[in-house]
C-alpha positions in Angstrom: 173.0 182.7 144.6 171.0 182.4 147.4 167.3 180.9 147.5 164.6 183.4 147.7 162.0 183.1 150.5 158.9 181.8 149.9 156.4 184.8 148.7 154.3 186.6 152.1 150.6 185.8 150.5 147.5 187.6 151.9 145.7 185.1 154.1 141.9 185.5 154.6 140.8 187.3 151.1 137.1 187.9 150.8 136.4 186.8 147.2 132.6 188.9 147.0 134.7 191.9 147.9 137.6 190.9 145.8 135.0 191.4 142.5 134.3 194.1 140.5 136.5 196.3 138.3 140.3 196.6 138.8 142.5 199.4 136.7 146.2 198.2 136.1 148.7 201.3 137.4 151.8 200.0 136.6 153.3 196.1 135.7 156.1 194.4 134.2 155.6 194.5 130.6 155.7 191.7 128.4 157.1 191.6 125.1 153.6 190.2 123.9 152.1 193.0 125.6 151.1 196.2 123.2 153.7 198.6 123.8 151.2 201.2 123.7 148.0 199.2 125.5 146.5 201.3 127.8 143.2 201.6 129.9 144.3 198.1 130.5 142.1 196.7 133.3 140.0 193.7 134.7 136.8 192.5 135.5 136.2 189.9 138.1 133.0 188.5 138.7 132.0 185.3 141.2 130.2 182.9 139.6 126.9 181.1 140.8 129.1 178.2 142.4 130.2 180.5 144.6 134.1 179.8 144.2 135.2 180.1 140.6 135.5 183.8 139.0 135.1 185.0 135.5 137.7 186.8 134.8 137.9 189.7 131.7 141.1 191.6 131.0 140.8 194.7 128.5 143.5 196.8 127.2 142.5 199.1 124.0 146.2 199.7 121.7 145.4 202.2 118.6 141.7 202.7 119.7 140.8 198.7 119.6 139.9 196.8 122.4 141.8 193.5 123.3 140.7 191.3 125.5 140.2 187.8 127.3 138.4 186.1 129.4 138.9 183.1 131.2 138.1 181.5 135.2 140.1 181.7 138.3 139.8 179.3 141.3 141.8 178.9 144.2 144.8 177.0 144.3 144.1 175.5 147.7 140.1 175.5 148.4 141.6 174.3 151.9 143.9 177.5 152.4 143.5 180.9 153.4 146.4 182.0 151.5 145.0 184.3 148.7 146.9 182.1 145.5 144.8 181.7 142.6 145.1 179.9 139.7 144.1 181.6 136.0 143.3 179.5 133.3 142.3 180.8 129.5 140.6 179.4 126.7 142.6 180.7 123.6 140.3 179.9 120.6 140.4 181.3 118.1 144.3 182.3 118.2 144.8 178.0 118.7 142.8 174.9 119.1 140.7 175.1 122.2 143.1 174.2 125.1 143.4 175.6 128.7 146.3 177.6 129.7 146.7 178.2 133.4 148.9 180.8 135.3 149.6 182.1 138.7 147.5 184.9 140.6 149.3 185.5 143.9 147.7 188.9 146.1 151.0 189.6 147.9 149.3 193.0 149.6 145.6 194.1 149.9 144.1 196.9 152.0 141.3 196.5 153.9 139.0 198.3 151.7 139.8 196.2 149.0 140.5 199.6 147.1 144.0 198.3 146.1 146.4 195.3 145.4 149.8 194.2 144.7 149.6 191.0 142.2 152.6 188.5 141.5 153.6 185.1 140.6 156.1 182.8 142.2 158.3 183.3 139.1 158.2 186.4 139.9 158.3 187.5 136.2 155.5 189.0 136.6 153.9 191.9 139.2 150.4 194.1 138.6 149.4 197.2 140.8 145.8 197.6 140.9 143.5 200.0 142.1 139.7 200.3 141.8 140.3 204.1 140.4 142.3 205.3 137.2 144.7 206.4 139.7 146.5 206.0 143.0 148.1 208.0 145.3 152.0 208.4 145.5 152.6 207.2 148.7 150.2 204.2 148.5 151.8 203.6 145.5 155.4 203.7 146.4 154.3 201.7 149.6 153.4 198.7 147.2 156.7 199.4 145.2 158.4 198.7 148.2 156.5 195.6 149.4 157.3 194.0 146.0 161.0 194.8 146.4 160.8 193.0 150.0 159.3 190.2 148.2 162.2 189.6 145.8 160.8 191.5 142.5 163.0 193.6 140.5 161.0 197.0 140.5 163.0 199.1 138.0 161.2 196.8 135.5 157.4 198.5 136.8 155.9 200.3 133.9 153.0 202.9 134.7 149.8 202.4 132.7 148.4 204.8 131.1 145.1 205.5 131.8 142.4 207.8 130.8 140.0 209.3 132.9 137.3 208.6 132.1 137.9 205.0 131.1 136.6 203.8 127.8 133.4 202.6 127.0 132.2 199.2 127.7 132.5 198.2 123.9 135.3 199.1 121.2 136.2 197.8 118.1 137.8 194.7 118.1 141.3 193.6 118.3 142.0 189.9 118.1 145.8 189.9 119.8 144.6 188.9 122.9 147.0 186.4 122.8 149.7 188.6 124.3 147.4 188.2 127.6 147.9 184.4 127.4 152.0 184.6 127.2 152.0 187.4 129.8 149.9 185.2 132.2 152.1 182.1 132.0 155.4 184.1 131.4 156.1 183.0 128.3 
């Protein structure tokens, strides 16, 4: 079988404008994943030091919220290439050890309204858009973009989402270990 290219990363990515809130529309699910999760989202904030992001991912299965945080920092500090590295702290699911994972933005608009998400495995692919929802035919642009990029998109699952979102706060869930395996394609 033939090699597949190296992945076409966004160069230039303005991390201020990067933050904020981000709603997942569709992914590859994982079997770790709650097969009913949805409202699933993240939460990216810069940190004071300017180059390392907080990172929260929610998702609320049977009413409870799940979630995980962790830190992202740029693979490269000397590239423009937009490929982050993710790593999570998984107490109290195991003793306290990092577990680190690939964040490559293969497309981004201008606005920074949406984003296409994958990993060199490519195992693994997020759409992401600052609203609930997303247009068809931005949508089906990104579906594309991942095909050109080597990813097998019958395996995209649409998220559901509510509109609105949920509160801030839920009850608990303490799964949030399926985030860890999903991130590292486990």
């Amino acid at each position: 079988m033939a090699t597949k290219k190296e992945m076409e990363v966004v160069k230039g990515v303005d991390l201020k404008r990067y933050m904020g809130r981000w709603y997942e529309i569709a992914s590859f699910p994982s079997r770790f994943q709650p097969k009913n999760g949805a409202s699933t989202r993240a939460t990216y904030t810069l940190n004071e030091d300017g180059t390392t992001i907080h990172v929260l991912n929610e998702t609320w299965s049977d009413g409870k919220r799940g979630f995980i945080e962790g830190s992202a920092y740029k693979a490269d500090p000397t590239s423009d290439e937009a490929k982050l590295k993710v790593k999570f702290y998984v107490p109290p699911f195991l003793p306290i050890i990092p577990v680190v994972g690939d964040y490559w933005v293969l497309s981004l608009d201008d606005d920074y309204q949406y984003a296409l998400v994958g990993q060199p495995s490519r195992k693994y692919l997020w759409i992401l858009c600052r609203k609930t929802h997303m247009d068809d035919e931005i949508y089906n642009q990104l579906v594309e973009k991942a095909k050109e990029e080597g990813y097998d998109v019958e395996k995209l699952h649409r998220t559901q989402q509510t509109d609105p979102p949920p509160e801030e706060e839920g009850p608990k869930d303490t799964k949030g270990i399926w985030w860890i395996k999903s991130v590292l394609g486990m």
